[in-house]
C-alpha positions in Angstrom: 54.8 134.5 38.2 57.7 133.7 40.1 58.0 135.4 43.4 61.2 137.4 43.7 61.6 137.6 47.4 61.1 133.7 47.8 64.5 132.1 48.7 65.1 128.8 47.5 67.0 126.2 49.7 68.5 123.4 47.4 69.1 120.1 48.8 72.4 120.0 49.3 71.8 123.2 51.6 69.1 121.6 53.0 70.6 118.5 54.1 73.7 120.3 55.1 72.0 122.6 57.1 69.9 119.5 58.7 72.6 117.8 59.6 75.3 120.4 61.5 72.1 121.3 63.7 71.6 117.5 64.3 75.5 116.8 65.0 75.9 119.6 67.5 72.2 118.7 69.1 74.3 114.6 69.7 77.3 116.3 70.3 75.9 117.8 73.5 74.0 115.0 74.3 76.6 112.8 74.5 78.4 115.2 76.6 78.5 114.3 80.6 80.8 116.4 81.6 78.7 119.8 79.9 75.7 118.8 81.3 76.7 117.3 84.6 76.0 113.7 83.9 78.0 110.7 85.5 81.3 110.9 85.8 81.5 107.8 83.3 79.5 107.9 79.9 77.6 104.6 80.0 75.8 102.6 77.3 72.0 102.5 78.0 71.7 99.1 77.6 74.9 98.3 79.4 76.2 96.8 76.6 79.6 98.3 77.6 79.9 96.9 81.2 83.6 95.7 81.9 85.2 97.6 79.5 84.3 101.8 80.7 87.2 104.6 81.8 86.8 105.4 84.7 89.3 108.9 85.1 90.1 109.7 88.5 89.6 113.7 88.2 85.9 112.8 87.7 86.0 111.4 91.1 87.9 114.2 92.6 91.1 113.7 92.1 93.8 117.3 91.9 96.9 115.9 90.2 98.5 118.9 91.4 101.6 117.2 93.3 100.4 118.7 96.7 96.9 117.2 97.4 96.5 113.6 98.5 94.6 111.8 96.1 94.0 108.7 97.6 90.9 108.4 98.0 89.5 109.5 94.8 91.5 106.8 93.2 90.6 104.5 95.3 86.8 105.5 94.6 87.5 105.4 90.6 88.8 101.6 91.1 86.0 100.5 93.3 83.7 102.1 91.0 85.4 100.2 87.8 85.2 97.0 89.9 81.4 97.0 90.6 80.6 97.7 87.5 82.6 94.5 86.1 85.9 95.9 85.7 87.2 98.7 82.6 90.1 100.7 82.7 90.9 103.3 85.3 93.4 106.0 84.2 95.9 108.8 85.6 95.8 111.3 83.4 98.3 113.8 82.9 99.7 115.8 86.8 101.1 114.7 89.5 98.6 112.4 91.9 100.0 112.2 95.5 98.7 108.6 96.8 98.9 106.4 100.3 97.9 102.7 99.5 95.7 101.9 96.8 94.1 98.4 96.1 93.9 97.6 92.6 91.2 95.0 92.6 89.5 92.4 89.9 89.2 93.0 86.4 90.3 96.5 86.7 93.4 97.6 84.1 95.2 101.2 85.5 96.5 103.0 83.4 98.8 105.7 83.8 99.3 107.9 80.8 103.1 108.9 79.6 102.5 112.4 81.7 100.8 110.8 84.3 102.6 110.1 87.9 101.6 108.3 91.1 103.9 110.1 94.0 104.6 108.0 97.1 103.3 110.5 100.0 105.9 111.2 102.5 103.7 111.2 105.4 103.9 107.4 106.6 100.4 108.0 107.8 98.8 107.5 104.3 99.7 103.6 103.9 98.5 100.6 105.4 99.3 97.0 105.7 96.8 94.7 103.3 95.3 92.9 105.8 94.3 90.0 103.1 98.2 89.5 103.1 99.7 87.2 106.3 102.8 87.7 108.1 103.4 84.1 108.8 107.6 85.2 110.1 108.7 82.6 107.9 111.9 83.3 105.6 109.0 83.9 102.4 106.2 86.2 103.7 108.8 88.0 106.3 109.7 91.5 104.0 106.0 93.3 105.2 102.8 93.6 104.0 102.6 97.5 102.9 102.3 99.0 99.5 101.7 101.8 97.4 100.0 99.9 95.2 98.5 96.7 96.4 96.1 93.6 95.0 95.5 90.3 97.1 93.6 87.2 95.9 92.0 89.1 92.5 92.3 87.9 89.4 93.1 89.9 85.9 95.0 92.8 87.4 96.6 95.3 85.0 99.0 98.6 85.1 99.9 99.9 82.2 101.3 103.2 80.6 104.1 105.3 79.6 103.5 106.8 82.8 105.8 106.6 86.3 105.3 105.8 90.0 107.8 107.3 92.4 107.9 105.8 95.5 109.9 108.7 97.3 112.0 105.8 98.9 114.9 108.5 100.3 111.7 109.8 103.0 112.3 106.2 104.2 115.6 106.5 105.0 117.4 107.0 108.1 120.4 107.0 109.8 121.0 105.2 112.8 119.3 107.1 115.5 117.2 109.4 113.5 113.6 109.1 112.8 112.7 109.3 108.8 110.7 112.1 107.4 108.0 109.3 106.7 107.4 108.2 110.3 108.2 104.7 109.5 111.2 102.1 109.0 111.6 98.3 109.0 108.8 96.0 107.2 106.5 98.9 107.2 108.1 100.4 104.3 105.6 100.2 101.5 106.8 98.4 98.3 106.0 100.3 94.9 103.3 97.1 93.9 102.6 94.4 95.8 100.5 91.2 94.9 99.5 88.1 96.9 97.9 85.4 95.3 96.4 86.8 92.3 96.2 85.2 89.1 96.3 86.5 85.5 98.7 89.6 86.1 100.0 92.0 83.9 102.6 95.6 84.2 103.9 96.6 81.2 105.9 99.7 80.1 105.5 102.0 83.6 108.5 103.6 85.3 109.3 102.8 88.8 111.4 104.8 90.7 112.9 105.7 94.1 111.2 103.0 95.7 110.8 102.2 99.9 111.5 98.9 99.8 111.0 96.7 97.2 110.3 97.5 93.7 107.6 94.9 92.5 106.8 91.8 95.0 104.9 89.0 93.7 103.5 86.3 96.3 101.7 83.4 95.5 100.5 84.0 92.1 100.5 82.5 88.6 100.1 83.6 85.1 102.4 86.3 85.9 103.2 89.1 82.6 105.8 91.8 82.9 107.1 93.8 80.4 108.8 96.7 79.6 109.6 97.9 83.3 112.1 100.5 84.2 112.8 99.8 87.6 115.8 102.7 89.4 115.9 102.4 92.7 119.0 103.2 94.9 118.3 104.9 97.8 117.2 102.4 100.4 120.1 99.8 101.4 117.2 96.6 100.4 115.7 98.4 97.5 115.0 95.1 95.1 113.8 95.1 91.6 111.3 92.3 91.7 111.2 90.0 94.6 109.2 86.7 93.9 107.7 84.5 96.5 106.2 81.1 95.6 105.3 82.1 92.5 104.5 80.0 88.7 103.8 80.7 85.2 105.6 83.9 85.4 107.3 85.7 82.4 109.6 88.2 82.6 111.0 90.3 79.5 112.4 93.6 78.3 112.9 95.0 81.7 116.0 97.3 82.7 116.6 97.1 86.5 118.8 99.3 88.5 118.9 98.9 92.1 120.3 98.8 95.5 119.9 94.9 96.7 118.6 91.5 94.7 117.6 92.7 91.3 115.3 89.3 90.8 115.0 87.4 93.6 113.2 84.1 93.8 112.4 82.7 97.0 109.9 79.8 97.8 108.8 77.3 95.5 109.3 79.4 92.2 108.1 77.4 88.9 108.0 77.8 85.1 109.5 80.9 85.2 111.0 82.6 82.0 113.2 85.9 81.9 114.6 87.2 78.8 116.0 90.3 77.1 116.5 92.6 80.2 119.8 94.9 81.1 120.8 94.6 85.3 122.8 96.8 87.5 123.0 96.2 91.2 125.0 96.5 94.5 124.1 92.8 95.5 123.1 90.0 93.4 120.4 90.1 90.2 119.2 86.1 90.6 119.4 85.3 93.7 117.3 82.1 95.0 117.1 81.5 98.0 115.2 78.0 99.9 112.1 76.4 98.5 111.2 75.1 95.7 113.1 76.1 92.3 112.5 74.2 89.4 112.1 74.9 85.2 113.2 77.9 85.2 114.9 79.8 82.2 117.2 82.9 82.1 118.5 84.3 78.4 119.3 87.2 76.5 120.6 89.4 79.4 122.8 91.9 80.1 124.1 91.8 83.7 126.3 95.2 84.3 128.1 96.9 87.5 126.7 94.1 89.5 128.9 94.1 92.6 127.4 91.4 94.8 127.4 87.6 92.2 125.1 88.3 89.1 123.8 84.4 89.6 123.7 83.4 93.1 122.1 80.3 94.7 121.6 79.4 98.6 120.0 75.5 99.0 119.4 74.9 102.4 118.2 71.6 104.0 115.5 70.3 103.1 114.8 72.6 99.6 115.6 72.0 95.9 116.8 73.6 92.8 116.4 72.1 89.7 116.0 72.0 86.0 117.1 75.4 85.2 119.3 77.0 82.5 121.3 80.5 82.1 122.1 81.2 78.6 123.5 83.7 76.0 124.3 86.8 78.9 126.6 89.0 78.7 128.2 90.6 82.3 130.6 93.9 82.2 131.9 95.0 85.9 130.7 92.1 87.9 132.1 90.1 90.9 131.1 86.8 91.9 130.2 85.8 89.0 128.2 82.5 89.6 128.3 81.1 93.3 125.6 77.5 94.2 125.5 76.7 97.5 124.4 74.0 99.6 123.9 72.8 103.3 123.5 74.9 106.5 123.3 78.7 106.0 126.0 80.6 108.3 123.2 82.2 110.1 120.7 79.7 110.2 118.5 78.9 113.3 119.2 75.3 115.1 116.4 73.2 114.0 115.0 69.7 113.8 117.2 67.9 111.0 115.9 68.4 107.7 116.8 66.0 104.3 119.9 67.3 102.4 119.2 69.9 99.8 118.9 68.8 96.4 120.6 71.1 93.5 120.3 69.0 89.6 120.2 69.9 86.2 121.9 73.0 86.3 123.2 74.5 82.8 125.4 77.9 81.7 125.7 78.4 78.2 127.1 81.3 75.9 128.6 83.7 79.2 130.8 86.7 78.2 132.0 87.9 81.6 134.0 90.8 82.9 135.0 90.5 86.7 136.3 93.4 88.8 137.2 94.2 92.3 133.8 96.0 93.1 133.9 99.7 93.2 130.9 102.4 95.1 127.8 101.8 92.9 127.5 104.2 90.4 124.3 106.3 91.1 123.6 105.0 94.8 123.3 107.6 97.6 125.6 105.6 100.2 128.9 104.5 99.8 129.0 100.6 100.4 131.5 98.2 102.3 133.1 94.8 100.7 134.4 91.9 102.4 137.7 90.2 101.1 135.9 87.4 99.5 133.9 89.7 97.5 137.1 91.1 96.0 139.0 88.3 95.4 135.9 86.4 94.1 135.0 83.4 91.3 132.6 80.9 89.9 131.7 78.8 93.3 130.0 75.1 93.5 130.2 74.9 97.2 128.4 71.8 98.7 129.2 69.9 101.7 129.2 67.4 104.3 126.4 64.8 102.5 125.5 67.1 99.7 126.5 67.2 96.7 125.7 69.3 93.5 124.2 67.3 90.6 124.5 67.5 86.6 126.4 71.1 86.7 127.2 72.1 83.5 129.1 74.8 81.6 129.1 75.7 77.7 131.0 78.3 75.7 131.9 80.6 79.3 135.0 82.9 79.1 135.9 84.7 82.1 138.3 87.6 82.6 139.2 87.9 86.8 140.5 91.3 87.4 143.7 88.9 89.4 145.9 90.5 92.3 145.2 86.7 94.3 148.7 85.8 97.1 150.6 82.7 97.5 149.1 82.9 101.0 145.7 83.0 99.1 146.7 80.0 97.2 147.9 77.7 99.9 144.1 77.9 101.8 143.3 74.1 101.9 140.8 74.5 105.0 137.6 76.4 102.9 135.1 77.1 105.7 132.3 74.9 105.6 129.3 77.4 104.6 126.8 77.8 101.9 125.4 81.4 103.2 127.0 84.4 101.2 129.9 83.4 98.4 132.2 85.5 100.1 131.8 84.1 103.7 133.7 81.2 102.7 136.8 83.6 102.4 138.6 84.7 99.8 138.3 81.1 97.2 141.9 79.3 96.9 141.5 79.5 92.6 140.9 82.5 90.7 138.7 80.8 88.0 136.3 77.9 89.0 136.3 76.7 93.0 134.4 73.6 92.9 133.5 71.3 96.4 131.2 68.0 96.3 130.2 67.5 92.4 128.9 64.7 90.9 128.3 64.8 86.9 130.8 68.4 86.2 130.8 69.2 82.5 132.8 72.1 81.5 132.9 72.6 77.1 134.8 75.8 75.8 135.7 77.5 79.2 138.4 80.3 79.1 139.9 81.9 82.2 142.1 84.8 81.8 143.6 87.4 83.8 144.1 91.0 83.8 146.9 91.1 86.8 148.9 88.2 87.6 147.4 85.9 90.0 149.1 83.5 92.6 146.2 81.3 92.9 145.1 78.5 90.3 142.8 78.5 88.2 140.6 75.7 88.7 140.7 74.1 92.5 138.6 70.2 92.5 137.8 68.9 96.0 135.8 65.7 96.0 134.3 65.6 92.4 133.3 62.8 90.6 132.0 62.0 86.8 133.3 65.2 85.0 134.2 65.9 81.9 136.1 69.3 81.3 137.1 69.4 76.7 138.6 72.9 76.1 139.7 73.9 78.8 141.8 77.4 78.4 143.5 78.9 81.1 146.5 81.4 81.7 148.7 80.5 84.7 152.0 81.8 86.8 155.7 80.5 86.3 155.9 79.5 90.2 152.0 78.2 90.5 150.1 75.5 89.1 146.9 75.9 86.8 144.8 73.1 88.2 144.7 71.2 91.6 142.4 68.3 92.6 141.6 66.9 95.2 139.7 63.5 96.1 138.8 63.7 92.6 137.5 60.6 90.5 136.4 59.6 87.3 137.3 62.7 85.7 138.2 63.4 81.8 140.4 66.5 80.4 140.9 66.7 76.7 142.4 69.5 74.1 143.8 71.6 77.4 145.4 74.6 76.8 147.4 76.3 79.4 147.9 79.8 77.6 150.8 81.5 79.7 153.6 80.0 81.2 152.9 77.4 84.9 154.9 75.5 86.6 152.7 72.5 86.9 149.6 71.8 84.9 147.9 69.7 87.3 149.0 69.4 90.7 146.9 66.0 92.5 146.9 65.9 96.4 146.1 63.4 98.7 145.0 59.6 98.1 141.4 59.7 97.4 142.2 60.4 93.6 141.3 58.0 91.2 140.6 57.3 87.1 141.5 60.8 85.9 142.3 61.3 82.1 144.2 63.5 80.5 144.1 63.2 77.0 145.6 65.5 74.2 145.9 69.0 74.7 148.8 72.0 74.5 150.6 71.5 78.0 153.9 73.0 76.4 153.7 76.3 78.6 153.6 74.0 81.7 156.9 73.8 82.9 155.7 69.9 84.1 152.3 68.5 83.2 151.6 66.4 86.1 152.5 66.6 90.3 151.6 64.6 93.0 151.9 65.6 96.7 150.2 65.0 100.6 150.2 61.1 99.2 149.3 61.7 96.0 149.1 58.7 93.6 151.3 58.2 90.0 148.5 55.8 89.2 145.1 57.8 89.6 146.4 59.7 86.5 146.8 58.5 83.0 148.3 61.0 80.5 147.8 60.7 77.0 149.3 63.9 74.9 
């Protein structure tokens, strides 16, 4: 007989039964946290060395925006590091932090509600020791930074997340104190790296930084991506600042700031930046001494850039060559392209060095607006301009025994914002300085002011103005081997468009002067020689040719 209390278990209930008791027995097994294991679940057998999370609120971290955190990030990073490297993250909250060193193999990442918050208190940061402060013109901007790495190797930060640097504590008027304690090169950067190699930041936000946004020193293989750099509040807030750096790659950034939105100083090489937006009070590529060479800008957009978008300083005994701007579009700009070379305005009396060398040089496919500069939209100063700065244009500016090498200029069109004098215009003595574009003074053309080139091409250029200006469009002094085909220009009834001076060897074909001038090319002075004109639509030139100061009938042959 079948028992009829006897309960029957089939196998599905069986098994079913078996296995939620054997699920929730792993599940708290594999727990840490519920059983007070290590703060980081690791593999028995290792087998997942290099590649753990290491969260800092394991390693007693608040996030609470009040607490200083430092040191249990710091802990969760030397912890990821001994063990081979792995991920360290910022979760979601608000982690006050001093100085932090990121070191080998570690990735930090800081997830989209995370933040890192600059402390106020000057006392949490330090300077990185590993870092020298040689007083030369590249190491000279401090050694301080929130986030730090020196001589490591396969550095990450990643994430949605944002550091805020709290740059406005660092701030102080003249004869105040900041609320931070501390001014000058003490400032921390937001990241700072010195001769690491294989470094990445992708996608963070970087805001209201100290001093500079992210400064690179001595390092190659180089990655970043996706940065939103604001920073406005500190007179020399940069975006990124590189220093003797190669194999870098920068793309599909957008930088607002307050002084040199890229700036490339030292011996800078195979460096690529593409697809980015730029707004700044000073200039976005500024290079400055060293060693510049194959290096590529493209696909930007350069916007209410009030201090020369593109702006080169060669001083003895450095080089820049081998480089190319292309396909960049610039709204509200002044400057907008300004190469110097020789003897900086403020430079220290020193042994003679060889002349600079700037070669190879190329702009292709430039939409540009320029304006007389206005208060930075955003920044929490109001900012002074010099009269060069707003009567500016493009400037090749070298001098003395330099000269400028294989400049070259494809498909630019140029809209000045005009307003330049007949006083402006008459200016023959331009001071003798490759420092800041505007230190030489307000430039004698409104288009293209151009001083000791050899090998000048210019294809497709258009210069137009919004206001009448008095000044030409395109001043020559002492140029040599150019060829300038379409040329389009608007000029004045009582000015000329063009004037050149010691000029040689020089080609212009299928001219257009597009409003009415008095002259189309006015030629001072007897060092002229073997310049062409040939074809073009001179008819709104009241006379095509001029000569004056001993001026020569036969260094010109027109052919229209």
């Amino acid at each position: 007989m079948t028992n009829p209390d006897h309960k029957t278990l089939s196998r599905r209930s069986w098994l079913g039964s078996a296995t939620t008791g054997a699920l929730a027995t792993g599940l708290l097994a594999a727990s840490p946290v519920a059983f007070g294991a290590s703060a980081v679940q690791k593999d028995k057998k290792g087998n997942d060395l290099g590649a753990r999370t290491y969260n800092v609120r394991d390693f007693g971290a608040i996030g609470d925006g009040v607490t200083v955190d430092t040191k249990a990030i710091q802990a969760a990073i030397d912890s990821c590091n001994t063990d081979k490297g792995g991920t360290v993250l910022i979760p979601a909250g608000i982690f006050v932090t001093g100085t932090i060193e990121l070191k080998s193999n570690v990735t930090f990442h800081i997830a989209a509600q995370g933040k890192l918050l600059g402390s106020a208190d000057g006392k949490q940061y330090r300077a990185a020791d590993a870092i020298p402060l040689d007083g030369g013109w590249t190491m000279n901007d401090g050694n301080v930074g929130l986030i730090f790495a020196a001589n490591a190797e396969n550095v990450t930060i990643e994430g949605k997340g944002t550091i805020d640097g709290q740059g406005a504590q660092f701030r102080s008027a003249k004869g105040t104190i900041p609320a931070a304690g501390i001014t000058g090169n003490h400032r921390p950067h937001h990241l700072l790296f010195y001769k690491c190699t294989n470094l990445s930041v992708s996608d963070i936000t970087l805001i209201n930084c100290a001093y500079h946004s992210v400064r690179v020193c001595f390092c190659s293989y180089v990655k970043l991506t996706g940065l939103h750099i604001h920073s406005k509040v500190i007179h020399n807030n940069d975006g990124f600042h590189f220093v003797a750096s190669e194999y870098v790659h920068v793309s599909n950034c957008d930088v607002e700031c307050q002084d040199d939105a890229c700036a490339l100083f030292g011996s800078c090489k195979f460096i690529t930046i593409s697809d980015c937006s730029f707004s700044t009070r000073w200039s976005v590529f500024r290079f400055g001494g060293g060693e510049a060479e194959n290096i590529t800008v493209n696909n930007c957009i350069i916007y209410e850039a009030y201090g020369c978008p593109i702006k080169m300083r060669c001083s003895p005994g450095s080089r820049f060559e081998n480089m190319t701007f292309s396909n960049l579009v610039m709204k509200e700009v002044t400057g907008p392209i300004s190469i110097g070379l020789g003897t900086q305005s403020s430079a220290t009396k020193t042994a003679p060095q060889p002349v600079g060398i700037v070669r190879n040089i190329s702009f292709n496919n430039i939409q540009a607006t320029v304006v007389k500069p206005v208060q930075l939209r955003g920044a929490e100063f109001t900012s002074n301009y010099n009269p060069g700065e707003m009567f500016s244009c493009i400037t090749l500016n070298a001098m003395d025994e330099g000269y400028l090498e294989n400049i070259s200029f494809n498909n630019v069109h140029v809209s000045y914002p005009g307003g330049g004098t007949v006083e402006q215009a008459a200016v023959r003595d331009v001071p003798k300085v490759a420092g800041e574009y505007y230190q030489m003074g307000v430039p004698p053309a409104y288009g293209l002011y151009a001083r000791n080139v050899r090998g000048l091409t210019m294809h497709n250029t258009r210069f137009e103005m919004q206001t009448p200006d008095m000044r030409p469009a395109v001043v020559f002094d002492n140029i040599s081997d150019a060829a300038i085909v379409g040329l389009s220009a608007q000029g004045n009834a009582d000015t000329v468009l063009l004037r050149f001076t010691k000029v040689r060897d020089t080609l212009l074909s299928a001219s257009r002067v597009l409003t009415t001038a008095s002259t189309f090319l006015n030629v001072e002075g007897s060092g002229n020689e073997g310049i062409t004109i040939d074809g073009g639509d001179l008819r709104k030139a009241a006379t095509p040719l001029h000569f004056e100061n001993a001026g020569e009938e036969k260094s010109v042959k027109l052919r229209v």
